[in-house]
PyMOL CGO cylinders between C-alpha atoms (Angstrom):
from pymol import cmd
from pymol.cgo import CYLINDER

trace = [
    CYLINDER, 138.75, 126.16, 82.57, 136.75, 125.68, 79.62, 0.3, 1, 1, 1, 1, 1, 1,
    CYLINDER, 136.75, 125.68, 79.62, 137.45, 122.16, 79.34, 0.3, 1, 1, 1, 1, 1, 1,
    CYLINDER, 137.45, 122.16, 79.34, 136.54, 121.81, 83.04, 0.3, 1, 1, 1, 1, 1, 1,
    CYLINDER, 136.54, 121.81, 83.04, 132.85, 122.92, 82.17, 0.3, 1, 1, 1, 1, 1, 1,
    CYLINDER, 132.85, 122.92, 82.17, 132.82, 120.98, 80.03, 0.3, 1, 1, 1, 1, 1, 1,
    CYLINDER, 132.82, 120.98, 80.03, 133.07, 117.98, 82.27, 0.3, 1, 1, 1, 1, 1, 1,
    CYLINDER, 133.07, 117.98, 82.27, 130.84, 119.17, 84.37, 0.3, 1, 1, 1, 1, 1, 1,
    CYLINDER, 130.84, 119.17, 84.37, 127.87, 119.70, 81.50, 0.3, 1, 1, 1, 1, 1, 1,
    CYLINDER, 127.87, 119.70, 81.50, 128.37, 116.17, 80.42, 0.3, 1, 1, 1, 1, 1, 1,
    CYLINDER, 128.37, 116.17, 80.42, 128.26, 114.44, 83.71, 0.3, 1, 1, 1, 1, 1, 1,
    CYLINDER, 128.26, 114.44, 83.71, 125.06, 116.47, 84.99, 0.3, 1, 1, 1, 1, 1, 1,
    CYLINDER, 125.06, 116.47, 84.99, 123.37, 114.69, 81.95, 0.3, 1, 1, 1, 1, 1, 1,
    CYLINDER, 123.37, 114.69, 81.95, 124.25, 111.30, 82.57, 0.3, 1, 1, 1, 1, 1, 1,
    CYLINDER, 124.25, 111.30, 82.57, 121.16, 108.96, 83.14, 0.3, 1, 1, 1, 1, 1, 1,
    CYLINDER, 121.16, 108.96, 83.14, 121.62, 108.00, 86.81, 0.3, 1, 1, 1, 1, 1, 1,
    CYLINDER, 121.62, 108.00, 86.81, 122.57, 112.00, 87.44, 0.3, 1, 1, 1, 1, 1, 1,
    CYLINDER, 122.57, 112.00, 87.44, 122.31, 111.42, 91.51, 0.3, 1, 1, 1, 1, 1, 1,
    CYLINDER, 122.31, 111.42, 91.51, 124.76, 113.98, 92.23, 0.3, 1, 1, 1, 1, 1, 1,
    CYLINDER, 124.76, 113.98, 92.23, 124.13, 116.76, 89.80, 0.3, 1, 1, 1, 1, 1, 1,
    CYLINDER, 124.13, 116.76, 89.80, 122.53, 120.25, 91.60, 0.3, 1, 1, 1, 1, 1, 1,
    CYLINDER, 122.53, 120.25, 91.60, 118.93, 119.87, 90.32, 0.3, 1, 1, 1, 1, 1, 1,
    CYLINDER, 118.93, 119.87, 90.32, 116.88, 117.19, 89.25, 0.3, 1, 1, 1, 1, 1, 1,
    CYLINDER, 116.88, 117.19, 89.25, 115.94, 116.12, 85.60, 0.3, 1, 1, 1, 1, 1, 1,
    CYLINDER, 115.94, 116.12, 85.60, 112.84, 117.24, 84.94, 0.3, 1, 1, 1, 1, 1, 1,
    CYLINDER, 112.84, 117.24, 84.94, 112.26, 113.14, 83.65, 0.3, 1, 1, 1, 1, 1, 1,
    CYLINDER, 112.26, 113.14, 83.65, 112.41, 112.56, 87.10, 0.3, 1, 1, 1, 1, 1, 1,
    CYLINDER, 112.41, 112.56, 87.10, 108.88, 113.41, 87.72, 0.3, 1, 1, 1, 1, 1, 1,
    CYLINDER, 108.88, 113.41, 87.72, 108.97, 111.75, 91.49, 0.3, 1, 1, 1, 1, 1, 1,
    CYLINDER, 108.97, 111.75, 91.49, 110.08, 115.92, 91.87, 0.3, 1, 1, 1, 1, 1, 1,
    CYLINDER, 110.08, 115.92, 91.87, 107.47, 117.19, 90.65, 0.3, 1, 1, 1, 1, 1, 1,
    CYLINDER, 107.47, 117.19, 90.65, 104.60, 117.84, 92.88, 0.3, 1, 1, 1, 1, 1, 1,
    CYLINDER, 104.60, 117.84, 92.88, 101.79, 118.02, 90.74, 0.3, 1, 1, 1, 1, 1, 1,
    CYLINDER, 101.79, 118.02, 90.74, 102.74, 114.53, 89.29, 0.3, 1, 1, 1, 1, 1, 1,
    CYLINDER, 102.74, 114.53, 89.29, 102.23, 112.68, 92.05, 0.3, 1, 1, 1, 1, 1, 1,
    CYLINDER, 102.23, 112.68, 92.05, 98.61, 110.58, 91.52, 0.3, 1, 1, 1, 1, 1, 1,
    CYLINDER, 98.61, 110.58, 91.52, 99.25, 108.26, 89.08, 0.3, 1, 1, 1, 1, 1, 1,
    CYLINDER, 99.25, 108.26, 89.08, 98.11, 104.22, 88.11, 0.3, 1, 1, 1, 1, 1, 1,
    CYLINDER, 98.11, 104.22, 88.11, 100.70, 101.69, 87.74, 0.3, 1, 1, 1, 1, 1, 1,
    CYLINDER, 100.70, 101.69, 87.74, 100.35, 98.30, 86.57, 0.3, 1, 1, 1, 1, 1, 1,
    CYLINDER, 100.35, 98.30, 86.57, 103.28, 95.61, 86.94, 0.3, 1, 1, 1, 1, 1, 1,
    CYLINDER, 103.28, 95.61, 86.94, 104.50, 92.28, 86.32, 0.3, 1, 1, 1, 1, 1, 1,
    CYLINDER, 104.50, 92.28, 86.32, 107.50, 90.53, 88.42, 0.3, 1, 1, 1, 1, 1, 1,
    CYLINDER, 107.50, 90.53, 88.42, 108.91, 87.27, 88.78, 0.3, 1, 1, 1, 1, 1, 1,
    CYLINDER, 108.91, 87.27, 88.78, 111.28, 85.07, 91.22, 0.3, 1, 1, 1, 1, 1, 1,
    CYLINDER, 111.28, 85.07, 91.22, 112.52, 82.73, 93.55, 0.3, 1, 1, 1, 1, 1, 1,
    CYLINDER, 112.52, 82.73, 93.55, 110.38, 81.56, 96.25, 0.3, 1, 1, 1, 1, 1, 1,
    CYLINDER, 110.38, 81.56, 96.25, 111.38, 79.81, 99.73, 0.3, 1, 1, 1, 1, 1, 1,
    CYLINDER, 111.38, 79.81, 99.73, 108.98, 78.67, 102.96, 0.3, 1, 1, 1, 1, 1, 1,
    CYLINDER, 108.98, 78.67, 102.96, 111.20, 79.37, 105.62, 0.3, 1, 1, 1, 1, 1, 1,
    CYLINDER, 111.20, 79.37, 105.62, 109.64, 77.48, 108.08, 0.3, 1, 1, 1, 1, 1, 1,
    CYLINDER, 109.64, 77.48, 108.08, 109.27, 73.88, 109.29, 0.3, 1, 1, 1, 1, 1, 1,
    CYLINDER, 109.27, 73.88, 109.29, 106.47, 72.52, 108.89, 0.3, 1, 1, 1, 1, 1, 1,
    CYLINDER, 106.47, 72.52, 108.89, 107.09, 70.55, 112.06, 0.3, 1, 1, 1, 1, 1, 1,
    CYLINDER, 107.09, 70.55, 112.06, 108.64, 71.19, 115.87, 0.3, 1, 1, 1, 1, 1, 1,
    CYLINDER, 108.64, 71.19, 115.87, 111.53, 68.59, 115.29, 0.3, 1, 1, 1, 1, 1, 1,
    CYLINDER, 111.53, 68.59, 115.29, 112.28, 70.54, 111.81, 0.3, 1, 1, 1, 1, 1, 1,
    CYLINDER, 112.28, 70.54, 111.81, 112.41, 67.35, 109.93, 0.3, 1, 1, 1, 1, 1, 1,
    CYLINDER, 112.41, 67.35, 109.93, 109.63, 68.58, 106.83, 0.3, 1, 1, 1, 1, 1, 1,
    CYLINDER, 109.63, 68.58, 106.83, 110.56, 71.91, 105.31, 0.3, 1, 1, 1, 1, 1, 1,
    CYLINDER, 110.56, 71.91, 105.31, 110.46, 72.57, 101.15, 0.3, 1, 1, 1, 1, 1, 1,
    CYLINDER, 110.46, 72.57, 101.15, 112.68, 73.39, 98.61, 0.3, 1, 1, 1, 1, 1, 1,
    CYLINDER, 112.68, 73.39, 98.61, 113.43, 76.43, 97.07, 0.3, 1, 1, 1, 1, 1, 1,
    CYLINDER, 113.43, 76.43, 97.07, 110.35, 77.18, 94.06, 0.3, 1, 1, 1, 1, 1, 1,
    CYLINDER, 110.35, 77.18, 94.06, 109.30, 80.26, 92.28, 0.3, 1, 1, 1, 1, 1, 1,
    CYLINDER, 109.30, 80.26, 92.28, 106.74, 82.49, 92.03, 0.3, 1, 1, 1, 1, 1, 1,
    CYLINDER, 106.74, 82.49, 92.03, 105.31, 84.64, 89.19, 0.3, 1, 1, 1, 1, 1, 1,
    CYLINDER, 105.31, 84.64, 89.19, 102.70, 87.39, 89.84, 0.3, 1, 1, 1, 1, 1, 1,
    CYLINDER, 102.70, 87.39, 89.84, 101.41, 90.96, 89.10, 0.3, 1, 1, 1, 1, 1, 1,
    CYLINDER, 101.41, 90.96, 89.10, 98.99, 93.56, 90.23, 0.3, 1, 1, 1, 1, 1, 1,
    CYLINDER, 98.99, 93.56, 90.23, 98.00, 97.37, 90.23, 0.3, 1, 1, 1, 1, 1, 1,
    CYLINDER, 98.00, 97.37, 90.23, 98.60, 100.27, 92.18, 0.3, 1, 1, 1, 1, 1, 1,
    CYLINDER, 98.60, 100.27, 92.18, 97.32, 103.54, 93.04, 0.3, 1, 1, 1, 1, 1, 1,
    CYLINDER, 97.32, 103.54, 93.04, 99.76, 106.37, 93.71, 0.3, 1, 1, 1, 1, 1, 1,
    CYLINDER, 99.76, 106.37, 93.71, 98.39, 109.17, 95.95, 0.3, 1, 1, 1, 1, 1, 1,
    CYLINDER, 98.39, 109.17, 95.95, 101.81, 111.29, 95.73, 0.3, 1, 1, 1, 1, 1, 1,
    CYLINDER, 101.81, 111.29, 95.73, 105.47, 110.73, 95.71, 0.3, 1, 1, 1, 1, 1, 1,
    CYLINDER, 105.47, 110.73, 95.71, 105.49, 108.67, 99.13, 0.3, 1, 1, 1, 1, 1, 1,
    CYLINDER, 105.49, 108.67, 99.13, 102.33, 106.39, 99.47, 0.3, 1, 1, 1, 1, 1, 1,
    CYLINDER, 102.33, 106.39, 99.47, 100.60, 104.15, 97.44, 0.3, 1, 1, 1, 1, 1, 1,
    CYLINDER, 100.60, 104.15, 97.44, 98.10, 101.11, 97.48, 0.3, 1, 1, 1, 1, 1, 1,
    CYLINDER, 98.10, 101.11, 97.48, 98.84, 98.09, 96.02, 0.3, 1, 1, 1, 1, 1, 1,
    CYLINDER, 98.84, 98.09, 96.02, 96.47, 95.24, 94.72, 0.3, 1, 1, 1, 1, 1, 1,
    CYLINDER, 96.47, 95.24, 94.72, 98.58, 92.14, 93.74, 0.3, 1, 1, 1, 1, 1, 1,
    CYLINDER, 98.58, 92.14, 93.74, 98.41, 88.31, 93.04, 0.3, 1, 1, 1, 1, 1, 1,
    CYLINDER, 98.41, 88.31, 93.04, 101.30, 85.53, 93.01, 0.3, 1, 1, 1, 1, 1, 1,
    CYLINDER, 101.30, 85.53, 93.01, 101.45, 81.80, 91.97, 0.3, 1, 1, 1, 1, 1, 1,
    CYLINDER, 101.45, 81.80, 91.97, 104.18, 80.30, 94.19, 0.3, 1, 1, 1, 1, 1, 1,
    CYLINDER, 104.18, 80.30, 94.19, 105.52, 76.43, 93.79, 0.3, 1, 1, 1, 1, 1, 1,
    CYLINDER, 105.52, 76.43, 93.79, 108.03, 74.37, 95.83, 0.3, 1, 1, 1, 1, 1, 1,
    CYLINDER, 108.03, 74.37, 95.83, 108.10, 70.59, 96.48, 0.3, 1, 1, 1, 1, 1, 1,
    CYLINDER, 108.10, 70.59, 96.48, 108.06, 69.07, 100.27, 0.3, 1, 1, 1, 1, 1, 1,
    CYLINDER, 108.06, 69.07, 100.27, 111.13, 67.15, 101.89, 0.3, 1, 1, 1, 1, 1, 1,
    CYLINDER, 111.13, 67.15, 101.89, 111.47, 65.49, 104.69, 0.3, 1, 1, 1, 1, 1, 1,
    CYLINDER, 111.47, 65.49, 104.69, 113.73, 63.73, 106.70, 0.3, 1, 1, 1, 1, 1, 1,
    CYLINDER, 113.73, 63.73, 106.70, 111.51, 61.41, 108.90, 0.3, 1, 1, 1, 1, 1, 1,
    CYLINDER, 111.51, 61.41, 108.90, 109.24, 60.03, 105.74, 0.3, 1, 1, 1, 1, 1, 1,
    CYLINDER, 109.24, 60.03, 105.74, 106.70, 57.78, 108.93, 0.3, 1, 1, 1, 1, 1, 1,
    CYLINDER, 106.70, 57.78, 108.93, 106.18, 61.62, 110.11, 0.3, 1, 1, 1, 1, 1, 1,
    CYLINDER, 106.18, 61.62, 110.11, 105.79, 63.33, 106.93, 0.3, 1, 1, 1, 1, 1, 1,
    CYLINDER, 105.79, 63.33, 106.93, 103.45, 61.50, 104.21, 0.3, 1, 1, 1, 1, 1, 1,
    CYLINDER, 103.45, 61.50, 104.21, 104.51, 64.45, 102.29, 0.3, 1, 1, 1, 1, 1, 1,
    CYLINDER, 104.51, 64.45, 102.29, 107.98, 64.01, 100.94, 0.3, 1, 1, 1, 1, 1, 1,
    CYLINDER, 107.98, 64.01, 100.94, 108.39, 64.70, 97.04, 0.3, 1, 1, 1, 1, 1, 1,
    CYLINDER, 108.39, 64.70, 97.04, 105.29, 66.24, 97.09, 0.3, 1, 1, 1, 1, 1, 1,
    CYLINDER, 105.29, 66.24, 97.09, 104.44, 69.84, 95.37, 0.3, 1, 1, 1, 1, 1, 1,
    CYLINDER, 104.44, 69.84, 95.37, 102.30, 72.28, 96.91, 0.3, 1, 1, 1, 1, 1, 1,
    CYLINDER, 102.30, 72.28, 96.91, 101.10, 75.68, 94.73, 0.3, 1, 1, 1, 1, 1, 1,
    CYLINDER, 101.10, 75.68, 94.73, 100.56, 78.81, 96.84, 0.3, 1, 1, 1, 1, 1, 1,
    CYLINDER, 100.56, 78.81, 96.84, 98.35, 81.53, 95.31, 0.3, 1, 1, 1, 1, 1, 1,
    CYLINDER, 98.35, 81.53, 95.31, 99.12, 84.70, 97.39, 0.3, 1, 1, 1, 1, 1, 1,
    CYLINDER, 99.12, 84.70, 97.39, 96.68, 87.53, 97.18, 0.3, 1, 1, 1, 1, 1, 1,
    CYLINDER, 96.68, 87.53, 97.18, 96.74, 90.86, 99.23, 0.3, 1, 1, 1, 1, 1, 1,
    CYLINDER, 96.74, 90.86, 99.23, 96.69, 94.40, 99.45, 0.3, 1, 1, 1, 1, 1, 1,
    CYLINDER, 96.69, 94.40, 99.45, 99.36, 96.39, 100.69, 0.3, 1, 1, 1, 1, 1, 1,
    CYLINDER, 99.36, 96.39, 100.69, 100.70, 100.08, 101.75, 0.3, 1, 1, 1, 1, 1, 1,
    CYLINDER, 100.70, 100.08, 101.75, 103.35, 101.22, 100.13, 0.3, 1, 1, 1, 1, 1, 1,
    CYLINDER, 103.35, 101.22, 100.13, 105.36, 103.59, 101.30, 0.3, 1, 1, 1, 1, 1, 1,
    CYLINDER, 105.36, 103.59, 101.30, 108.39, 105.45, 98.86, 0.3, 1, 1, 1, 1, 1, 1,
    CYLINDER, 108.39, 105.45, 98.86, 111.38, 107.80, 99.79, 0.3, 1, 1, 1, 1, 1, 1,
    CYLINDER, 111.38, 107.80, 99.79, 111.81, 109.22, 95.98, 0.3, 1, 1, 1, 1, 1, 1,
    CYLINDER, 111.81, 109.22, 95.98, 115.71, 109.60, 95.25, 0.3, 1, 1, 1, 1, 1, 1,
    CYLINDER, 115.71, 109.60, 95.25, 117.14, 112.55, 92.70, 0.3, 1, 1, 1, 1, 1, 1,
    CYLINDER, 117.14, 112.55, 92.70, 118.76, 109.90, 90.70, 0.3, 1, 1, 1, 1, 1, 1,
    CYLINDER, 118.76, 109.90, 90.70, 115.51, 108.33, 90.00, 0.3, 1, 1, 1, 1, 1, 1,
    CYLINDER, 115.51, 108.33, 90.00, 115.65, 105.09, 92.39, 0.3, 1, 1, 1, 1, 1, 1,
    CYLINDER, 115.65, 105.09, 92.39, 112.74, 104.87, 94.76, 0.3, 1, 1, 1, 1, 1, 1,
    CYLINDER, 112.74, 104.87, 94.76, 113.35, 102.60, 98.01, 0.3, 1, 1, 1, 1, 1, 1,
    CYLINDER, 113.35, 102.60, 98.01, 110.31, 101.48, 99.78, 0.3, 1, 1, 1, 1, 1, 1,
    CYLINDER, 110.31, 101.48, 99.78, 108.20, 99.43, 102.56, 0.3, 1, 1, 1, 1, 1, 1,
    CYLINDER, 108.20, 99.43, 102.56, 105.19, 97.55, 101.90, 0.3, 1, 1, 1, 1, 1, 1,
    CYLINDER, 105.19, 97.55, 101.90, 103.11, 96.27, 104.69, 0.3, 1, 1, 1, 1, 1, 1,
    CYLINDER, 103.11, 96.27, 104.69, 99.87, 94.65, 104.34, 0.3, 1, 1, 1, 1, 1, 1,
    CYLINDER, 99.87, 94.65, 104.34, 96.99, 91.67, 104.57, 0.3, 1, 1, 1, 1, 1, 1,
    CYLINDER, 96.99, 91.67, 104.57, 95.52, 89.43, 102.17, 0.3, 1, 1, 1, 1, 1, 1,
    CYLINDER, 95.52, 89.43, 102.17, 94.88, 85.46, 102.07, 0.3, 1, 1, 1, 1, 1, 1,
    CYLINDER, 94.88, 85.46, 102.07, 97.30, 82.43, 100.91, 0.3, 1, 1, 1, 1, 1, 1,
    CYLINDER, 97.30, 82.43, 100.91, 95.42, 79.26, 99.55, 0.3, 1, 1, 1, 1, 1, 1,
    CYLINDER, 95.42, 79.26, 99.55, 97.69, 76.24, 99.53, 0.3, 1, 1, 1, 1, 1, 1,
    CYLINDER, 97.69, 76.24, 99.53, 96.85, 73.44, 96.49, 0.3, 1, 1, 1, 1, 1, 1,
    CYLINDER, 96.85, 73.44, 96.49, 98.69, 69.87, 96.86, 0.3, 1, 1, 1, 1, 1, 1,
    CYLINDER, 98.69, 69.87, 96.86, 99.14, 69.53, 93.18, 0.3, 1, 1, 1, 1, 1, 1,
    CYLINDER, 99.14, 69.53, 93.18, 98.83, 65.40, 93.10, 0.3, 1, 1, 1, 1, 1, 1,
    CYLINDER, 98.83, 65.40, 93.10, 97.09, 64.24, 90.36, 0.3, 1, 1, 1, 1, 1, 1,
    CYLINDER, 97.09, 64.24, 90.36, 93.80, 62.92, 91.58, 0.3, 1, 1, 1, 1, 1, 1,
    CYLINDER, 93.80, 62.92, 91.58, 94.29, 63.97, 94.99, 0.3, 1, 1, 1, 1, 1, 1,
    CYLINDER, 94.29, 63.97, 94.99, 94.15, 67.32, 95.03, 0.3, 1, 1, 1, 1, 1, 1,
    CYLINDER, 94.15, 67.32, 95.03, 93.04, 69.40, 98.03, 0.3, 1, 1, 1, 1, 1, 1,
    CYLINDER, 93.04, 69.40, 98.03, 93.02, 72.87, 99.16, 0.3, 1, 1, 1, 1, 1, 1,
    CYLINDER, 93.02, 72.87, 99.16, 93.18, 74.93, 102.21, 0.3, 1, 1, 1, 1, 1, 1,
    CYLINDER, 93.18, 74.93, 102.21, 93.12, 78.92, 102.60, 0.3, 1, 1, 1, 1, 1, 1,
    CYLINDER, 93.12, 78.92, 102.60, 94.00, 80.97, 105.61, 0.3, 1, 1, 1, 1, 1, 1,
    CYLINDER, 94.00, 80.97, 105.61, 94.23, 84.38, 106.08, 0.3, 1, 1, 1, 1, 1, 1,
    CYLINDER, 94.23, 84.38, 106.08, 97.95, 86.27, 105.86, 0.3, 1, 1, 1, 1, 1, 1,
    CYLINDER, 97.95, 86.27, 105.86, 100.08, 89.33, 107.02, 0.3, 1, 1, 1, 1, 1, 1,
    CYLINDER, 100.08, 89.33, 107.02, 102.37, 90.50, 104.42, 0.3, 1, 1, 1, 1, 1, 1,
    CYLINDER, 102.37, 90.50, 104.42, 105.39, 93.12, 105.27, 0.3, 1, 1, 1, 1, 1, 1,
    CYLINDER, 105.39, 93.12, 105.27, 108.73, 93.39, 102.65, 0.3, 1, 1, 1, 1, 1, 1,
    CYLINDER, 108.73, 93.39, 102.65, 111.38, 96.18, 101.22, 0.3, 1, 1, 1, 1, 1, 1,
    CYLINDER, 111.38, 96.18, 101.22, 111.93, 96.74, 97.86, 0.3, 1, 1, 1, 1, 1, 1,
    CYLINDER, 111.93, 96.74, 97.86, 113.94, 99.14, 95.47, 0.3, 1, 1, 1, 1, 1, 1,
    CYLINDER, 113.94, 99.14, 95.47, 112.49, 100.82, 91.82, 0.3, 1, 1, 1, 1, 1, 1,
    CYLINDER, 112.49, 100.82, 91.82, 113.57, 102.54, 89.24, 0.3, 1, 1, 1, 1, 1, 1,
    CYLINDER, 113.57, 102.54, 89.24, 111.83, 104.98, 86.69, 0.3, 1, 1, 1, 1, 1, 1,
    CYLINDER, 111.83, 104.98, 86.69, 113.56, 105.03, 83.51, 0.3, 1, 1, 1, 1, 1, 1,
    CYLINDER, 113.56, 105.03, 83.51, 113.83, 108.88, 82.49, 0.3, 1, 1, 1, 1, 1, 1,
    CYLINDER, 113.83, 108.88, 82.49, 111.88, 109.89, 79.89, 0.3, 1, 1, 1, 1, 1, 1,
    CYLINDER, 111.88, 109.89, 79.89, 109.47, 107.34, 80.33, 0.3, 1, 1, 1, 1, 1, 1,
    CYLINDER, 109.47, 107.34, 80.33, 106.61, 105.83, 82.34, 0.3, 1, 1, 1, 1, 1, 1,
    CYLINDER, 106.61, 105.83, 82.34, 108.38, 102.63, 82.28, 0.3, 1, 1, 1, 1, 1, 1,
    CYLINDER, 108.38, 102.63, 82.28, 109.80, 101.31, 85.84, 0.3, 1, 1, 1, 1, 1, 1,
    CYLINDER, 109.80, 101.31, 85.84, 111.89, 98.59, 87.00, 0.3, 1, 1, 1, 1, 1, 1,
    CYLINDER, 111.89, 98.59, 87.00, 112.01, 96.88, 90.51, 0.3, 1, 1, 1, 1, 1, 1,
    CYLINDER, 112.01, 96.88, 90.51, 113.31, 94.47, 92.89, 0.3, 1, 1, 1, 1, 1, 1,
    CYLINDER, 113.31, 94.47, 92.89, 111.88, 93.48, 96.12, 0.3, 1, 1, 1, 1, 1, 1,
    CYLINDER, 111.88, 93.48, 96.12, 111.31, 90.82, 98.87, 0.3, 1, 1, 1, 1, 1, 1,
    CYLINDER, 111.31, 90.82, 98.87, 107.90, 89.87, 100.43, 0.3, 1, 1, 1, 1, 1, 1,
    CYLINDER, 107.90, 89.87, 100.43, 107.46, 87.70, 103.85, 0.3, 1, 1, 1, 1, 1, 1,
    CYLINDER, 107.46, 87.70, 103.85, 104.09, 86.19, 104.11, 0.3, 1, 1, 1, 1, 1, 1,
    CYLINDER, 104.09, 86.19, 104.11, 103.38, 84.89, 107.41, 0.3, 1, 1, 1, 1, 1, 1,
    CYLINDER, 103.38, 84.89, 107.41, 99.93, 82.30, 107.83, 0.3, 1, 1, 1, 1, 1, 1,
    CYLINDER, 99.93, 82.30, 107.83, 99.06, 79.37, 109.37, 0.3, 1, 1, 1, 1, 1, 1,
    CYLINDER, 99.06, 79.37, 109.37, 99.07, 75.91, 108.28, 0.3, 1, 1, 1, 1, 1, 1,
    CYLINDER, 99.07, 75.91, 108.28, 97.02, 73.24, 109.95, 0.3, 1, 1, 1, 1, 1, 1,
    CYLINDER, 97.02, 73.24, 109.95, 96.62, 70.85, 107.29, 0.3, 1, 1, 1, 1, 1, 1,
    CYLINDER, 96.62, 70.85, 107.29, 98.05, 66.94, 107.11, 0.3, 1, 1, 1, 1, 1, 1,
    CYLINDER, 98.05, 66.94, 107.11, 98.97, 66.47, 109.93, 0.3, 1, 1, 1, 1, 1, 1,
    CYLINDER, 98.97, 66.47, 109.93, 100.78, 69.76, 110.88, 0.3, 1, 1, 1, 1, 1, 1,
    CYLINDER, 100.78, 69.76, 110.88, 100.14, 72.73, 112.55, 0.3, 1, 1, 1, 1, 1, 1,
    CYLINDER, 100.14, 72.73, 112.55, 102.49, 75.08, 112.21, 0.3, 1, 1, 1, 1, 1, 1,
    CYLINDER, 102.49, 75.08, 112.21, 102.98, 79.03, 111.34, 0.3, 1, 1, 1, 1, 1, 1,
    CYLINDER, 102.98, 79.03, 111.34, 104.66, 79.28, 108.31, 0.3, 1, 1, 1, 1, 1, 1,
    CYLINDER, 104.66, 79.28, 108.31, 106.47, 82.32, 106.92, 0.3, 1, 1, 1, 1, 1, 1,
    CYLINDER, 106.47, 82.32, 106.92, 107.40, 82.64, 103.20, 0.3, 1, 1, 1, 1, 1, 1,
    CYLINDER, 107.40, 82.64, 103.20, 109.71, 84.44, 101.40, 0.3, 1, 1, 1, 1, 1, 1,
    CYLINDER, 109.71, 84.44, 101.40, 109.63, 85.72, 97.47, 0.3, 1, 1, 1, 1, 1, 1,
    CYLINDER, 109.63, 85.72, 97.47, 112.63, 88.14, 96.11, 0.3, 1, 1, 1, 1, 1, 1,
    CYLINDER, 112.63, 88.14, 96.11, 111.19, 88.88, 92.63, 0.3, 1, 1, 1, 1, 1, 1,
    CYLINDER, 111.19, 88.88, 92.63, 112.49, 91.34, 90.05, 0.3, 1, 1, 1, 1, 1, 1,
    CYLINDER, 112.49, 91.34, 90.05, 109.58, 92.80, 87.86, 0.3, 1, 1, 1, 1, 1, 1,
    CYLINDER, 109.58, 92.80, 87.86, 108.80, 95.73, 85.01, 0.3, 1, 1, 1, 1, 1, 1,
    CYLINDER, 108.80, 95.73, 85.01, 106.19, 98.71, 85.30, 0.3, 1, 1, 1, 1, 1, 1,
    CYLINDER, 106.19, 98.71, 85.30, 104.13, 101.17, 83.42, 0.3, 1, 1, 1, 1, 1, 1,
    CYLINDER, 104.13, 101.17, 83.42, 102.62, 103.71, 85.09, 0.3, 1, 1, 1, 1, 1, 1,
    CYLINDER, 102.62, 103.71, 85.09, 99.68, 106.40, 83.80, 0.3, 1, 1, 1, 1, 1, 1,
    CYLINDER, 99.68, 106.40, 83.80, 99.91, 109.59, 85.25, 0.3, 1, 1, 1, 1, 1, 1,
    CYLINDER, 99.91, 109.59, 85.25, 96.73, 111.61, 86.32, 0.3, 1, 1, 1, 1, 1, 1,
    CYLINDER, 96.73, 111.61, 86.32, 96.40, 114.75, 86.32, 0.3, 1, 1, 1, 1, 1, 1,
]
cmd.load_cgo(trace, "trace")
């Protein structure tokens, strides 16, 4: 028996303690009078357009990356606003090179919203959550020389999972974003959708 409580006492402090009876008290998403707080992040990742740029789906683009960052605003345990900015790059393909004059080339997106987030706090410290929201996409065709711009207004919706290390105001996450937009530039008009999975750090401030 006394070994058996044993057992028990060390796995209730484990760091990912899901299943123990009460929360650590680390785990401030628990506490209710911790809730407002304001968290700055940085994240980084793949990045793929999704969708032809054409109706024959001969000119799509390879997979790029993006990096990004932004701040948030944390009303309580379950809803927070977002502010955030991206740099996205992937090069142009095409199969049918009289259709597309744009094979080989890169294009840079710069993706800039804000969004809702909303969070369903975990005992073991993991937070999954939604984001939905609206912001603007400018596309760059980075040619030397021949550079031109467009920007169009976007819808933004993705999932994502964090992580708030105990004992700290340091977080990690991992999440995907679909950015959805229209493109009516050389020769194509098309609505695009664009996907970034990015993995990124945190530090959040509490307020009190």
């Amino acid at each position: 028996m006394p070994f058996s409580r044993l057992f028990l006492t060390a796995g209730a402090g484990a760091v990912f303690g899901a299943m123990s009876v009460a929360p650590a008290p680390a785990h401030d998403y628990w506490d209710p009078q911790a809730g407002r707080a304001i968290q700055f992040y940085a994240q980084g990742g793949a990045y793929s357009p999704l969708a032809n740029l054409d109706d024959g789906g001969h000119v799509d683009f390879r997979t790029g990356f993006s990096l990004g960052g932004g701040g948030a605003y944390q009303f309580n345990e379950h809803l927070s606003v977002r502010v955030s900015v991206n740099l996205a790059r992937a090069e142009a393909r095409a199969e049918d090179l009289a259709l597309a004059g744009v094979d080989g080339k890169k294009f840079i997106r710069y993706l800039y919203d804000v969004d809702l987030q909303l969070r369903y706090p975990l005992k073991s410290g993991w937070t999954p959550y939604g984001l939905l929201g609206a912001g603007g996409v400018t596309v760059e065709r980075d040619v030397v020389r021949m550079r031109s711009r467009f920007t169009k207004g976007a819808g933004k919706a993705g999932l994502g999972l964090g992580y708030l290390v105990p004992e700290h105001n340091v977080g990690l996450h991992v999440e995907a974003a679909g950015w959805i937009y229209q493109w009516d530039r050389y020769g194509f008009d098309r609505t695009q959708l664009d996907l970034t999975v990015s993995g990124g750090v945190s530090y959040r401030f509490r307020l009190r």
